[in-house]
PATIZA-996492 format. One record per residue (C-alpha): residue in three letters; y negated, z, x negated; residue number from 1. Coordinates in steps of 0.001 Angstrom, whole numbers, plus 500000, padded with zeros to 6 digits. Last residue first. Example, Ala and Ser with C-alpha at 12.3 -4.5 7.8 and 13.67 -1.06 7.14 Angstrom:
<sites>
Ser/501060/507140/486330/2
Ala/504500/507800/487700/1
</sites>
This chain:
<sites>
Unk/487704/503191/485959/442
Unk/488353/503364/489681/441
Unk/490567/506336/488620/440
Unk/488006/509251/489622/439
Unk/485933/507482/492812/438
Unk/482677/506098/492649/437
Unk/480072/507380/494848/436
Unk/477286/505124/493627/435
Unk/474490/505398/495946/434
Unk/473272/504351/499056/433
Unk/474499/500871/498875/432
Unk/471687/497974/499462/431
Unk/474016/495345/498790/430
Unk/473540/491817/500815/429
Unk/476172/489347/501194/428
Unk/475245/486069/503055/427
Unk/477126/485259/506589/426
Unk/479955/487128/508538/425
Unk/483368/485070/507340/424
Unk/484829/488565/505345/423
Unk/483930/487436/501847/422
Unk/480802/486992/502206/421
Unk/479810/489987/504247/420
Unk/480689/491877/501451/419
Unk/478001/493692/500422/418
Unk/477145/494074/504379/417
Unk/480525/496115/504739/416
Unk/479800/498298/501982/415
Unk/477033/498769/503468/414
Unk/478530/499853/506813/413
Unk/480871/502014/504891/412
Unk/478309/504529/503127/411
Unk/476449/504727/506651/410
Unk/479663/506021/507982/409
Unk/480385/508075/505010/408
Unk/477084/509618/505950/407
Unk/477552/509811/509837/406
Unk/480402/511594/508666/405
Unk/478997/514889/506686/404
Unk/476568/514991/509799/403
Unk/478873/515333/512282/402
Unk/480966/517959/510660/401
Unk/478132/520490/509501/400
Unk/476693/519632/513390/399
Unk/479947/520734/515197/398
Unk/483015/518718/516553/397
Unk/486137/519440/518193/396
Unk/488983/517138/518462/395
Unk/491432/516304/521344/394
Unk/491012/512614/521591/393
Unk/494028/511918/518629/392
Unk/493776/508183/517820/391
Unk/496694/506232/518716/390
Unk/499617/505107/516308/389
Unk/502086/501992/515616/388
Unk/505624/502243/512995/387
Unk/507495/503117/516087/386
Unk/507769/506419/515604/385
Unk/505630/507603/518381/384
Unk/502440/508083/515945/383
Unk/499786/510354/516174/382
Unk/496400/509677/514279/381
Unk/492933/511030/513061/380
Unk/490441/509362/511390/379
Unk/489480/507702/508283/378
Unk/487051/504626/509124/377
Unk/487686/500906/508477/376
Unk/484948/499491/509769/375
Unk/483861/496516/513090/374
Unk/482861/499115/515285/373
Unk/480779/502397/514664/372
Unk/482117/505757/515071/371
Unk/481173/507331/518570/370
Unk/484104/509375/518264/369
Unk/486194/507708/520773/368
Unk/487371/504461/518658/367
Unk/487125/501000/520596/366
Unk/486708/499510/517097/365
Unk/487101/501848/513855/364
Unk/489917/499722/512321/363
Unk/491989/502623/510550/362
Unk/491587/504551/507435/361
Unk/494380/507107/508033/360
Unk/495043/510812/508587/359
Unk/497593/512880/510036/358
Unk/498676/514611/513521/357
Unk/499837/518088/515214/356
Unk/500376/518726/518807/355
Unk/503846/517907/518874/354
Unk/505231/516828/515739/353
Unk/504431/512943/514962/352
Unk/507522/510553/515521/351
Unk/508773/509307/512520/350
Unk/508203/505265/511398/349
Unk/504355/505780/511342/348
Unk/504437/509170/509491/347
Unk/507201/508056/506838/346
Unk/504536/505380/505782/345
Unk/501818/507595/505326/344
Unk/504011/509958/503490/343
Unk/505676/507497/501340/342
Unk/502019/506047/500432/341
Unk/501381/509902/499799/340
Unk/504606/510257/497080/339
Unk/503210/507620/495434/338
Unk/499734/508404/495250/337
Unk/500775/511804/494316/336
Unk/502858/509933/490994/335
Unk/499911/508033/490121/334
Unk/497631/510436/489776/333
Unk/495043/509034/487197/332
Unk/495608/509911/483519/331
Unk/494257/511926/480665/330
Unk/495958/515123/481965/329
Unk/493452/517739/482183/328
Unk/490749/514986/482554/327
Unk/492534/513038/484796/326
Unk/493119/515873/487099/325
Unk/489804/517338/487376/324
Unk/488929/513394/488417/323
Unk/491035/513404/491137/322
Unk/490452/516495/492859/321
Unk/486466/515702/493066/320
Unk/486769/514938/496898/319
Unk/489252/517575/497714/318
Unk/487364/520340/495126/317
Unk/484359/519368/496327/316
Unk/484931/520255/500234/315
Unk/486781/523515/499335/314
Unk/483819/524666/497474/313
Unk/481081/523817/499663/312
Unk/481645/523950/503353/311
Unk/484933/526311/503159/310
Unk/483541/528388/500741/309
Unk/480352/529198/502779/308
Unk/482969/529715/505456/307
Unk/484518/532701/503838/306
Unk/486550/533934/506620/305
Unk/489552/532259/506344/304
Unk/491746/532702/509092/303
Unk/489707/532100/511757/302
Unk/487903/529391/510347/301
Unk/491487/527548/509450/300
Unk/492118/527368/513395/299
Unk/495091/529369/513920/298
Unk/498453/527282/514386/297
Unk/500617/528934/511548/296
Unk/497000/527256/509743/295
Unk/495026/525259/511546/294
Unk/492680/522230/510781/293
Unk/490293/521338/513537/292
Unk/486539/522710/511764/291
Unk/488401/522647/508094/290
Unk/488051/518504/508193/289
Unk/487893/517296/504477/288
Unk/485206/514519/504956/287
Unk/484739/511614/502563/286
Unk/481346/510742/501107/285
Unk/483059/511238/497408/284
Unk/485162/508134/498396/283
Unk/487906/507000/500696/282
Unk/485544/506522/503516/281
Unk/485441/508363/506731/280
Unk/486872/511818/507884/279
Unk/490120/513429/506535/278
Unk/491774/515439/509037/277
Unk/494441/517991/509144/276
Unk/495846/518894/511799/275
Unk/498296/521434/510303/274
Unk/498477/523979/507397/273
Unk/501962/525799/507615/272
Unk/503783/523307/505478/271
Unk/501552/524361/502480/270
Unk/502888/527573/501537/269
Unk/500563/530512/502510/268
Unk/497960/532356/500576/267
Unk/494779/531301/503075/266
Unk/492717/530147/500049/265
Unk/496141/528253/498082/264
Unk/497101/526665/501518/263
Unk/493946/525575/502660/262
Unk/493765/523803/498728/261
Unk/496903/522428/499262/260
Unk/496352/520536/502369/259
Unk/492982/519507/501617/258
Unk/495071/517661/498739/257
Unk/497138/516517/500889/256
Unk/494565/514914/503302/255
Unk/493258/513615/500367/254
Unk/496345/511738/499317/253
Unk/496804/510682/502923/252
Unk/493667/508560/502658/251
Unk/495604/505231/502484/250
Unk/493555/502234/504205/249
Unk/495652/500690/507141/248
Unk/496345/497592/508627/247
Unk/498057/497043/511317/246
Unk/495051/497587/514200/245
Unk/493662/494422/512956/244
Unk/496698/492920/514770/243
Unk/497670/489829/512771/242
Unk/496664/486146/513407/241
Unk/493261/486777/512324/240
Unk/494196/487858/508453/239
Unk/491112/486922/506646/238
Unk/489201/490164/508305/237
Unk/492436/492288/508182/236
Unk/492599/491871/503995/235
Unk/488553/492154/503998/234
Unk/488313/495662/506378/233
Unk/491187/497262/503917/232
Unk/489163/495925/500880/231
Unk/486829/498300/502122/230
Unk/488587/501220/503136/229
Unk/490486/500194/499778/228
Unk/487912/500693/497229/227
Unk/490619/500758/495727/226
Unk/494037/499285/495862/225
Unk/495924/501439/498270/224
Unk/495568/498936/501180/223
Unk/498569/499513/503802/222
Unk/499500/496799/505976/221
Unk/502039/496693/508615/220
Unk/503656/493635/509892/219
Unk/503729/492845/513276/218
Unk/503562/488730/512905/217
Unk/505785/488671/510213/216
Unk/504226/487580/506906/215
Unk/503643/483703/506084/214
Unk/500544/482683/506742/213
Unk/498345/485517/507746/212
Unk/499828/487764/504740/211
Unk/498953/485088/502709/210
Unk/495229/484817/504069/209
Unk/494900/488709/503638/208
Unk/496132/488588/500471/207
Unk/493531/485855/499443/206
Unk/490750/488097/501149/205
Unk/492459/491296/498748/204
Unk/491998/489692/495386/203
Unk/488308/488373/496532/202
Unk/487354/491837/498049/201
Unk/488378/493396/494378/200
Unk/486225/491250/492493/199
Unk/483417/491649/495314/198
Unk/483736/495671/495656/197
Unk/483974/496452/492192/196
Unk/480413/494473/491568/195
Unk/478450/496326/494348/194
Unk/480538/499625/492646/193
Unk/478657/498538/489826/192
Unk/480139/497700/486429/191
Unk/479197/499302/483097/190
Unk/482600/500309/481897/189
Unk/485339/498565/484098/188
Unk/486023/499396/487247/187
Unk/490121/498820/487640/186
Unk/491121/495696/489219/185
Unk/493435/496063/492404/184
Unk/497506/496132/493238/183
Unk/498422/498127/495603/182
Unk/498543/496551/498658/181
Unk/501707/497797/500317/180
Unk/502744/494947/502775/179
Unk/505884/496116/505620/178
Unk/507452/493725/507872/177
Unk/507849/490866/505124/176
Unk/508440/487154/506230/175
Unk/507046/485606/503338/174
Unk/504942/487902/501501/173
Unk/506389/487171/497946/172
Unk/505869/483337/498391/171
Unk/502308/483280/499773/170
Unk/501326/485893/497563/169
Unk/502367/483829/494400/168
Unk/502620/486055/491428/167
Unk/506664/486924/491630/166
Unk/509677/489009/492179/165
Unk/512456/489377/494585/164
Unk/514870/492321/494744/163
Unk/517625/491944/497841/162
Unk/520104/494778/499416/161
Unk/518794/498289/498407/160
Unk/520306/500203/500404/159
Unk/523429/500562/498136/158
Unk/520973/502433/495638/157
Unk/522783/501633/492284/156
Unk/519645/502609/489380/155
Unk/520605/500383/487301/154
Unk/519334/497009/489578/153
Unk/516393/499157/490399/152
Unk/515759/499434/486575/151
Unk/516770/496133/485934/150
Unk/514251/495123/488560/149
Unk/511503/496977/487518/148
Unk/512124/495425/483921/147
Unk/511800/491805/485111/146
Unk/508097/493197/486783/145
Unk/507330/494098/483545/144
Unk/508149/490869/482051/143
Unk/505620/489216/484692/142
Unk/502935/491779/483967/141
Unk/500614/489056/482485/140
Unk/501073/486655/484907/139
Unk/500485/488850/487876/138
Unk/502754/490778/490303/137
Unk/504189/491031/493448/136
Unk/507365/492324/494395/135
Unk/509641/491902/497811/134
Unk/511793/494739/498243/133
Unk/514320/494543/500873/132
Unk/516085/497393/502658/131
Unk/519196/498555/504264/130
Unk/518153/501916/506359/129
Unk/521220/503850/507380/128
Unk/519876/506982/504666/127
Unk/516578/506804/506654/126
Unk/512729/504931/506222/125
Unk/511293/506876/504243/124
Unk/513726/508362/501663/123
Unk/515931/505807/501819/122
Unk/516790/505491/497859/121
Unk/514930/502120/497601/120
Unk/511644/503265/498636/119
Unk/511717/506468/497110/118
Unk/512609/504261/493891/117
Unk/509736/501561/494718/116
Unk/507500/504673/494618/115
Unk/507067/506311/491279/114
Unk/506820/503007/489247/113
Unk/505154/501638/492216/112
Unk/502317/504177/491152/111
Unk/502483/503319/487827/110
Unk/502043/499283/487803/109
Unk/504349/496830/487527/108
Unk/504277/496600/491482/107
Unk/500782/495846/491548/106
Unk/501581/493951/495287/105
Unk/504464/496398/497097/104
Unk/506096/493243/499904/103
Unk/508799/495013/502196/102
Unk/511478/493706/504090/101
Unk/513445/495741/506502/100
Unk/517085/494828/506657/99
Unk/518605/495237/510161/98
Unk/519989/498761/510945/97
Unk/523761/499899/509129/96
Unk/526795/502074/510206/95
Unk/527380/501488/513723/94
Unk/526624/497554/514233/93
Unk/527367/496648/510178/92
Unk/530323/498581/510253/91
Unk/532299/496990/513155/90
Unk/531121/493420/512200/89
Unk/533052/494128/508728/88
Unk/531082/493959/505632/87
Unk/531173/491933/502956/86
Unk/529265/492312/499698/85
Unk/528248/490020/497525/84
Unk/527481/490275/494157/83
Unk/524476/487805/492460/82
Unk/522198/491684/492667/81
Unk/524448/492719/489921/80
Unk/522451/490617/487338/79
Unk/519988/487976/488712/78
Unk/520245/486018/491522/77
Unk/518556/482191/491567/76
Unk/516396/480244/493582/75
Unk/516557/476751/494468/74
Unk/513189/474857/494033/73
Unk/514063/473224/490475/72
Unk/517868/472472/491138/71
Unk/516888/470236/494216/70
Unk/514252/468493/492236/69
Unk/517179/467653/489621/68
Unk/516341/468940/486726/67
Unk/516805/466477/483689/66
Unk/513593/467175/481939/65
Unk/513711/471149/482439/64
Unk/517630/471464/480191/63
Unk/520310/473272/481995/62
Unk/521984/475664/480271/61
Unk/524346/477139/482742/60
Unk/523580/480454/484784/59
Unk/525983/483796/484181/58
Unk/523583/486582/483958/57
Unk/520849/484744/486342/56
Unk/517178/483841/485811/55
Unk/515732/481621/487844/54
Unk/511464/480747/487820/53
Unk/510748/478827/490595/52
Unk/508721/475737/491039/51
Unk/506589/474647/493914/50
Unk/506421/472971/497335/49
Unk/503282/473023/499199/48
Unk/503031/475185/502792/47
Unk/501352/478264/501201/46
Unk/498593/475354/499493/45
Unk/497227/477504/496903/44
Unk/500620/478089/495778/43
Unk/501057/479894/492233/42
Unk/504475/479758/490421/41
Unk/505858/482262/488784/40
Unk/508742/482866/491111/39
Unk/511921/485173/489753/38
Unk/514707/486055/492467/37
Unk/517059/489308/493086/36
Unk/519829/488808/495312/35
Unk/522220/491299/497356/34
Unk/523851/489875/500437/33
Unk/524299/490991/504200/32
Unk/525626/488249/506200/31
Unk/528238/487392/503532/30
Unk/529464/483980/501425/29
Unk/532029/484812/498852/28
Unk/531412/484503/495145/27
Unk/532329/481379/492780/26
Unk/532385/482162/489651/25
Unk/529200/481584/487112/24
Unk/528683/479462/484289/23
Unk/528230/480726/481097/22
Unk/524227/481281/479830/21
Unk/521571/479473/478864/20
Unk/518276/480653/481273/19
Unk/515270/478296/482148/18
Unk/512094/478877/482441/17
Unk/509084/477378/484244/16
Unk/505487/478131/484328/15
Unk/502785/476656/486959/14
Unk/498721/477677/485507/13
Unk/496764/480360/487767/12
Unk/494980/478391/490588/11
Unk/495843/481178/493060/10
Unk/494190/484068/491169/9
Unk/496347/486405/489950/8
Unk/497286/489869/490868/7
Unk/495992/492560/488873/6
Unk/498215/495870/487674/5
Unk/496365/499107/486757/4
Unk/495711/500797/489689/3
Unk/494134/504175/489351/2
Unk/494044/506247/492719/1
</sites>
């Protein structure tokens, strides 16, 4: 999962604009209003005042030295998200929910380019489903982010109500019932996975503080940004006011992946491979589970037969997937990650079928695996629908699959002690196994 967009850090310099164009009418109030606004400015303090950014299609010149202080923190719509639209009482109880907000960090980037429009059309959360998004980006992707939001603005989803864009965390997360944490530093040639893991920690602690401040209290957290187990385990560590079982570390992109290569051995289209489990860390140490899977509700070993490919190369092929794919196409898989943040997040808002489940990087403590506490550990889950899960206790294991987790446990638990720093438990020390670094994280 490449991510290419950064978000800054919180003592980034304040910028101001200003926009000279005609005034604009006068537009009727309404509960349910569209508005997109533009923030550039940092907050370390998430209680401080601070500028705005406004940009709006009909806004008067007004020049910065004769703002009133008033004018300077008001913020302003933008295109045809100033309209307003009214709606009856009668329609909005039977025809729409309440608006969902949701914050997508590194959303210049190219996997929100693929999934802030399956956002905004309904696709996961339902064609009644009026929705918010809430972007965050960094300085240097600030005109980018302007461009999302003329192509949203273009692309006339009536769900989506309100577009809001900035580099402050503290701003873009207020209030927000969903956080997609995208946004992460790519490994750069010649850099560690010791050294990925304590830039990218930092980016996600501050997150995690912002999220603590000013996001709803049950919001749901999903870390994409890699190495995201990891950076999962920082952004719930600095976020104590907020159940650690919210926040999530996407491995549903592997779990489709094992998906399609079950499918492709057995010769049958994917929707008939079930239970489906990835194991562990979100890395080369992760564990494609054939031992539960089923296919049209067989267990995978009895319908393939070749178990010496199942072990070896079906294994590979899921962890390596990624990299075969950037070097056919000379790009990371930003479109898949899209479509498997959608999936993760469709699975928690839609009840799970009966007797089948999916896979997330969860908070490992009070787990009944024998998984040790205090991780984030890919396991799997069923959900009710109501956007919270349980961990499914009707799993078999055998020695091949015991052993290929203890290993991505022992990965995560010093990955954990390399960034002890950053999540309040003492002095850092890295003593990682090896370098398992994903395809993308370059």
């Amino acid at each position: 999962m490449s991510v290419a967009d950064l978000t800054t850090s919180p003592v980034a310099s304040t910028y101001t604009k200003t926009s000279s164009r005609l005034p604009s009418p006068q537009l009727s109030l309404s509960s349910t209003r569209l508005s997109v606004h533009f923030s550039r400015s940092p907050r370390p303090n998430p209680r401080a005042q601070n500028f705005k950014i406004t940009c709006s299609v009909n806004q008067a010149p007004s020049p910065v030295a004769v703002q009133t202080e008033e004018a300077k923190n008001k913020s302003e719509c933008f295109g045809v998200f100033c309209q307003t639209y009214d709606l009856k009482a009668e329609e909005e109880t039977k025809s729409w929910k309440k608006l969902i907000n949701v914050a997508v960090s590194g959303a210049a980037g190219m996997i929100s380019n693929h999934l802030l429009f399956k956002l905004a059309s309904g696709e996961v959360f339902g064609p009644d489903q009026p929705i918010a998004l809430k972007l965050l980006g960094s300085e240097r992707s600030f005109q980018a982010l302007e461009g999302v939001a003329m192509e949203l603005e273009d692309s006339l989803y009536p769900l989506l109500r309100e577009v809001s864009i900035g580099i402050n965390p503290y701003e873009v997360f207020e209030d927000v019932e969903w956080a997609l944490l995208i946004g992460a530093k790519p490994r750069g040639p010649g850099m560690e996975r010791a050294g990925l893991l304590d830039i990218n920690g930092q980016i996600f602690a501050e997150q995690g503080k912002a999220l603590n401040a000013v996001a709803s209290r049950n919001v749901k957290v999903i870390v994409v940004g890699n190495p995201c187990n990891t950076n999962a385990l920082i952004c719930l560590k600095n976020a104590p006011n907020i159940p650690a079982k919210n926040f999530h570390a996407l491995t549903r992109l592997d779990e489709n992946r094992a998906k399609c290569q079950l499918a492709l051995k057995a010769g049958v289209f994917y929707d008939k491979v079930s239970n489906m489990t990835i194991w562990g860390n979100h890395s080369t140490t992760q564990v494609p589970d054939f031992l539960n899977a089923r296919i049209n509700g067989v267990p995978v070993k009895e319908v393939i037969k070749d178990h010496k490919w199942l072990e070896e190369e079906f294994t590979e092929k899921v962890q390596k997937r990624g990299g075969v794919l950037i070097q056919k196409w000379g790009r990371s898989s930003a479109a898949s990650t899209a479509v498997s943040i959608a999936d993760a997040m469709k699975s928690l808002v839609t009840p799970t079928p009966e007797g089948d489940w999916f896979s997330s990087g969860v908070y490992t403590n009070g787990n009944p695996y024998g998984i040790a506490q205090d991780i984030v550990f890919s396991m799997p889950c069923r959900s009710k629908g109501d956007g919270d899960y349980e961990l499914v206790k009707d799993v078999t294991f055998d020695e091949y699959l015991l052993k290929r987790i203890a290993k991505s446990e022992a990965e995560l638990l010093a990955e954990k002690r390399c960034v002890a720093h950053l999540t309040g438990e003492g002095v850092a020390f890295c003593d990682l196994p090896e370098d398992t670094m994903l395809p993308g994280e370059m």
